[in-house]
C-alpha positions in Angstrom: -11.5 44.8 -8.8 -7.7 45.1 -9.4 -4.7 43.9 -6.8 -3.7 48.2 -7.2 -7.1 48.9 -5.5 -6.5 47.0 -2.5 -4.2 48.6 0.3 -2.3 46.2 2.4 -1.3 46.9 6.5 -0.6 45.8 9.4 -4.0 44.0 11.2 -5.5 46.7 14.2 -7.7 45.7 16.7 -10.5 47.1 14.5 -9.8 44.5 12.0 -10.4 41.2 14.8 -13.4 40.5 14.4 -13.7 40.2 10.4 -10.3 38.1 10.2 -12.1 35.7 12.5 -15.4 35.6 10.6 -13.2 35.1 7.3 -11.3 32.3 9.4 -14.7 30.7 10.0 -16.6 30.9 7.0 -13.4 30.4 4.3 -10.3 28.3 5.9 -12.1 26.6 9.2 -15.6 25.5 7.4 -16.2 22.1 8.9 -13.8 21.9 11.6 -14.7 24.0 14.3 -13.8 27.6 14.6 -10.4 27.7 16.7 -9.1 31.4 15.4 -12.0 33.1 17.2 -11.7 36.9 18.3 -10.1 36.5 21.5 -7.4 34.2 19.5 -7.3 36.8 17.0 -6.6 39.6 19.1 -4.1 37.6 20.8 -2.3 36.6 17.4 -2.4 40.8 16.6 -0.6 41.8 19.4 2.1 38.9 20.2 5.5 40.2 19.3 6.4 36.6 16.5 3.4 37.2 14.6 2.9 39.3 11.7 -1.4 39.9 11.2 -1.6 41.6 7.7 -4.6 42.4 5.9 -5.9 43.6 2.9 -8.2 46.2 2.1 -10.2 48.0 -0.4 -8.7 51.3 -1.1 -11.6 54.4 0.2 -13.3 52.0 2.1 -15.1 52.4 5.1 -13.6 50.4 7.7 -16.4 48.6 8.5 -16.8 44.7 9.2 -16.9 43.8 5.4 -14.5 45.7 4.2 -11.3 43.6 4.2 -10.6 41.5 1.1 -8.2 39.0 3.0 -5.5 38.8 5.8 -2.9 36.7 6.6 -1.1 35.5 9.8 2.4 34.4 9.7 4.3 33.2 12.7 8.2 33.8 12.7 10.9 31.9 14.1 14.7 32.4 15.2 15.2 30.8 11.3 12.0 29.6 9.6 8.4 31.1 9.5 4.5 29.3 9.5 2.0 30.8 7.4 -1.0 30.4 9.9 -4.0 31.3 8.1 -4.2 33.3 4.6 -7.9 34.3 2.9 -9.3 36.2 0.4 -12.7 37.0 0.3 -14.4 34.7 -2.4 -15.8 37.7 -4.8 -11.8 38.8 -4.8 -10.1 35.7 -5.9 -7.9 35.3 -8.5 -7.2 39.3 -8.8 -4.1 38.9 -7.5 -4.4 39.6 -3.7 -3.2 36.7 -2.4 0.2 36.7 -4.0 0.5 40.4 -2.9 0.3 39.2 0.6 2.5 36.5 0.3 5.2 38.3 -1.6 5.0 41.0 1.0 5.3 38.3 3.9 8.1 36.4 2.3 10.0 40.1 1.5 9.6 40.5 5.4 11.1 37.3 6.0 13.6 37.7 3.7 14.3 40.5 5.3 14.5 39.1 9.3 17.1 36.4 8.3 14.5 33.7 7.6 15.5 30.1 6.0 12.6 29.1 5.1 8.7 29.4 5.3 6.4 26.4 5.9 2.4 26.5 6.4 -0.2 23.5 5.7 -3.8 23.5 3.8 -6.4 20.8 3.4 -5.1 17.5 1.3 -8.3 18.3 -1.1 -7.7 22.1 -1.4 -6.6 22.0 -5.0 -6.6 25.4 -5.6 -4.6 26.4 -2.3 -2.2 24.0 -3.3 -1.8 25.4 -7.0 -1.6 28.6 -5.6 1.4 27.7 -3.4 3.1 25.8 -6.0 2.9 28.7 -8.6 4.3 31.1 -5.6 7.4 28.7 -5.6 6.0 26.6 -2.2 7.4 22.4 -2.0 5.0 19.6 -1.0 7.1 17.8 1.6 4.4 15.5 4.0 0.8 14.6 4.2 -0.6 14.6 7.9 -3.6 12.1 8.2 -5.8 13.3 10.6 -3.8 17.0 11.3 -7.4 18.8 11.2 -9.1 17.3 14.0 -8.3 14.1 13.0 -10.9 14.2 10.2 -9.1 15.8 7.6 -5.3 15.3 6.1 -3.1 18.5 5.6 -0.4 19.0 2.9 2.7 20.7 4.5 4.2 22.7 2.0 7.8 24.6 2.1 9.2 27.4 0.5 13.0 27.9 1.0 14.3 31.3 1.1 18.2 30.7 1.7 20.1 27.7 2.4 20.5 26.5 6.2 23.6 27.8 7.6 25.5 31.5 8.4 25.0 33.2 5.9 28.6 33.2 4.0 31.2 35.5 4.5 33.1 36.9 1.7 36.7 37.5 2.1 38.0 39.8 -0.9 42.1 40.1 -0.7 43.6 43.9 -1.2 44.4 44.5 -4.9 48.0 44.0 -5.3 50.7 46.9 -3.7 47.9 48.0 -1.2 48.3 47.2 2.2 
């Protein structure tokens, strides 16, 4: 399976009730599920959030047949990665960086400074991934996960704080 097979879009109501069961069983796994359905739903259709998945080209839109999703929360200036997964049999084929290139192009695109999320402390392989897609450790959180579990924060900065800068080009010379 190739990252060209897989179609990304916008998250539809359709699509609730895998991204919860993908929450579950591949990012929440030991904690307690807290991005049920009804949180799902909610996450879909609030006006800040952006619920993308990703999906095999053809297929039948049935329960199994996303490959991953992501939810990313945006600001007035930065952004939270809330949850991104890819189904285990479709790792490392490249869908994951397509959804996180797309979300940072969107933020990009709304103004954003900079994007922020946080993964397990012993998720090595979450961490490598945001690392090689240009993401900062900045703080370990003891107990962030229920207080049972540490979390890495991670940031990735998109432009520097501030207006963006403003330009001012004088006339060539003998034009007014």
């Amino acid at each position: 399976m190739s990252a060209r097979a897989i179609t990304l879009r916008l998250a539809e109501p359709r699509d609730v009730v895998s991204i919860a069961a993908m929450s579950r069983d591949y990012i929440e796994s030991g904690l307690g599920w807290r991005y049920d359905a009804a949180r799902v739903q909610r996450a879909i259709h609030h006006p800040a959030t952006v619920a993308l998945v990703a999906s095999e080209r053809g297929a039948a839109m049935e329960r199994c047949a996303l490959a991953g999703f992501a939810l990313m929360d945006f600001g007035e200036e930065r952004a939270h990665l809330v949850l991104l997964a890819v189904r285990p049999s479709l790792r490392r084929h490249g869908i994951g960086r397509r959804m996180v290139e797309w979300l940072l192009a969107s933020a990009r695109t709304a103004g954003i400074q900079s994007v922020h999320l946080e993964l397990r402390e012993g998720n090595g392989a979450a961490r490598r991934f945001y690392e090689a897609m240009g993401f900062s450790q900045t703080l370990l959180v003891p107990g962030y996960y229920r207080g049972r579990e540490a979390a890495l924060r991670m940031v990735r900065v998109l432009r520097a704080p501030g207006p963006v800068p403003y330009r001012w080009c004088p006339p060539a010379l003998g034009q007014k």
